[in-house]
C-alpha positions as CSV (number, residue, x, y, z in Angstrom):
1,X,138.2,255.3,8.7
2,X,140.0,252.7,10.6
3,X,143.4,252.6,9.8
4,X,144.9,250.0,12.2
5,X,144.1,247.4,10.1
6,X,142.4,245.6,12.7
7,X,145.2,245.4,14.9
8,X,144.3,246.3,18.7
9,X,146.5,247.4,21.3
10,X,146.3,244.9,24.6
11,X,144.6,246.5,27.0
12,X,146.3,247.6,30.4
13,X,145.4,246.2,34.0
14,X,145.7,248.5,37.0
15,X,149.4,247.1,37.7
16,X,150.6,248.3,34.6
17,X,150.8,244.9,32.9
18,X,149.6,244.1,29.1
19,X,148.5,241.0,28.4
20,X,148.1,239.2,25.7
21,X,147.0,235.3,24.4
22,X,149.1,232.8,22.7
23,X,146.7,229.7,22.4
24,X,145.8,229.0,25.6
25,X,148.8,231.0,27.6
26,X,148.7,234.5,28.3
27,X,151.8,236.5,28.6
28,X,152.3,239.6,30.6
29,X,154.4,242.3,29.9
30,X,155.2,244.9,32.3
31,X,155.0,248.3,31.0
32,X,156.8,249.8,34.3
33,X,159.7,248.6,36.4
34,X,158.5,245.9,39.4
35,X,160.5,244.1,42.1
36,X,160.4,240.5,42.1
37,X,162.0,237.4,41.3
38,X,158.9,236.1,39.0
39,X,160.5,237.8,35.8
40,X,161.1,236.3,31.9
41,X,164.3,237.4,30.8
42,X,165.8,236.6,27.8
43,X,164.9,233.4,27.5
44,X,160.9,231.7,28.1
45,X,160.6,230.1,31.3
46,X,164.3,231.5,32.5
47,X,163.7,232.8,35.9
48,X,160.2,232.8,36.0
49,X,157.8,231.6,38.8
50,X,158.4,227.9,38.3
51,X,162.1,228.4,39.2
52,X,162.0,230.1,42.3
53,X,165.0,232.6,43.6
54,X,167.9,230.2,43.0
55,X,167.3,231.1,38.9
56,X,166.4,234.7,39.7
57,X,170.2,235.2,41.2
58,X,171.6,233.2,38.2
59,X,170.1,235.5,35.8
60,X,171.2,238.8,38.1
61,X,174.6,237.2,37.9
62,X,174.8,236.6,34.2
63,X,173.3,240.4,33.3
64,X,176.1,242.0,35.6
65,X,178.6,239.3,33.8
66,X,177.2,240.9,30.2
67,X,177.1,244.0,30.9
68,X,181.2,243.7,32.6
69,X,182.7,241.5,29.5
70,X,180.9,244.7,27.2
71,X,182.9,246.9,28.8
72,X,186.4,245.1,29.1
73,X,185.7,244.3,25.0
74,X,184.8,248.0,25.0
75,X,188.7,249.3,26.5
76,X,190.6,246.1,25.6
77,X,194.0,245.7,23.5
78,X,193.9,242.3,22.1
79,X,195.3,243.4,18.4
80,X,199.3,243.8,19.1
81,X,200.7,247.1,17.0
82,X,203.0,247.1,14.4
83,X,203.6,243.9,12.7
84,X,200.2,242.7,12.4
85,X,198.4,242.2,8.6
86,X,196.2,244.5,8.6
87,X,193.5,242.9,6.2
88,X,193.7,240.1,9.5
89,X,193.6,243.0,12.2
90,X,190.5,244.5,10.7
91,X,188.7,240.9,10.2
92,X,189.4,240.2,13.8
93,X,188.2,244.2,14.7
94,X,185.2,243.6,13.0
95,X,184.3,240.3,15.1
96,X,185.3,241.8,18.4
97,X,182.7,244.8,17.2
98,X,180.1,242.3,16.6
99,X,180.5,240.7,20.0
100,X,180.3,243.8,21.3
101,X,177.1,245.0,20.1
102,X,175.6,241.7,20.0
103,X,176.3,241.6,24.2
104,X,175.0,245.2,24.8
105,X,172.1,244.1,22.9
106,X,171.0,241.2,25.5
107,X,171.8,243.2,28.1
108,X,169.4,245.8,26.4
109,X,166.4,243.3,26.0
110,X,167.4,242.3,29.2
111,X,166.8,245.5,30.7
112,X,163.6,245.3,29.0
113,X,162.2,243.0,31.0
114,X,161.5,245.5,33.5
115,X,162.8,244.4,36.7
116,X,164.4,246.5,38.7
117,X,167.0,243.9,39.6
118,X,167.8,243.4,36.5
119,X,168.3,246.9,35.6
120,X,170.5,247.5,38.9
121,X,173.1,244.8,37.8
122,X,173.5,245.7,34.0
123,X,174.3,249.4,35.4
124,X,176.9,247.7,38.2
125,X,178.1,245.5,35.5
126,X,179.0,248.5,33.3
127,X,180.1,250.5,36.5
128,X,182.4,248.1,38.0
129,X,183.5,247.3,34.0
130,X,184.6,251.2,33.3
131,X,186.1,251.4,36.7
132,X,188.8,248.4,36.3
133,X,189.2,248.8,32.5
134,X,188.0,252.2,31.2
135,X,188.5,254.8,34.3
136,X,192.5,256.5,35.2
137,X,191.9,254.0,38.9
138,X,194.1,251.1,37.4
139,X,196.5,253.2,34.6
140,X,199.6,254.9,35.5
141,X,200.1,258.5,34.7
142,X,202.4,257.8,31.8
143,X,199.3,255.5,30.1
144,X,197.1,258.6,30.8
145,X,199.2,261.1,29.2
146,X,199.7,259.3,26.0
147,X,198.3,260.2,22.8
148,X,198.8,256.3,21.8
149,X,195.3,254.4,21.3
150,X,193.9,252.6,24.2
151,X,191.9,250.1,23.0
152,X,190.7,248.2,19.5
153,X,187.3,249.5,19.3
154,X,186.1,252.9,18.5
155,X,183.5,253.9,21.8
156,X,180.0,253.2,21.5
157,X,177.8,255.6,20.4
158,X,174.5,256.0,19.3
């Protein structure tokens, strides 16, 4: 009995690439991590051969720029105590949670892209993130011995 209801996998080359046809395009996927500047992320055509290096960087640059603004979101105070409605705070919590997870998401797919570059400068953009805003580097023991709340967001979990 066939139960994949006539849906095949793609099959796999020796590189560990998938392919698969749209039309007359075929699009391959990368089913391990590769070096190399001719990568889709995000976005069709966005740093792929046609662009050369120059786009390549840009993208880098913009995945370590994700993955830091996550983490500053992630350990800011932009909701002042006290006198605040909170019916307002909470409205304006809930955006800066959607934000939040909507930027670790890109950086996800971007990750997914399997290039090692790629995966290098989300984790250094998450690193140097944590170290300014999250880590004791920057804070001064009083901050660290407080009980008080350090940022407006709950930590991600999964």
């Amino acid at each position: 009995m066939n139960h994949d209801h006539g849906m095949a996998a793609p099959p796999l080359s020796m590189n560990g690439t998938s392919g698969m046809h749209y039309g007359k395009k075929m699009m391959m996927m990368h089913m391990t991590f590769f070096w190399g500047k001719d990568a889709e992320i995000l976005f069709s055509g966005w740093s792929g051969r046609r662009l050369g290096g120059g786009m390549y960087a840009l993208a880098l640059i913009f995945i370590f720029f994700l993955a830091f603004l996550v983490e500053w979101i992630s350990h800011s105070r932009l909701i002042k105590p006290g006198g605040a409605n909170n019916v307002w705070a909470g409205v304006v919590q809930s955006l800066l949670h959607a934000v939040r997870v909507g930027l670790a998401y890109l950086v996800m797919l971007a990750v997914m892209s399997f290039n090692g570059g790629v995966f290098l400068m989300a984790i250094a953009g998450h690193m140097l993130g944590f170290l300014l805003f999250g880590s004791r580097v920057f804070k001064r023991n009083m901050d660290i011995l407080s009980s008080e709340k350090t940022s407006d967001l709950p930590p991600m979990s999964c």
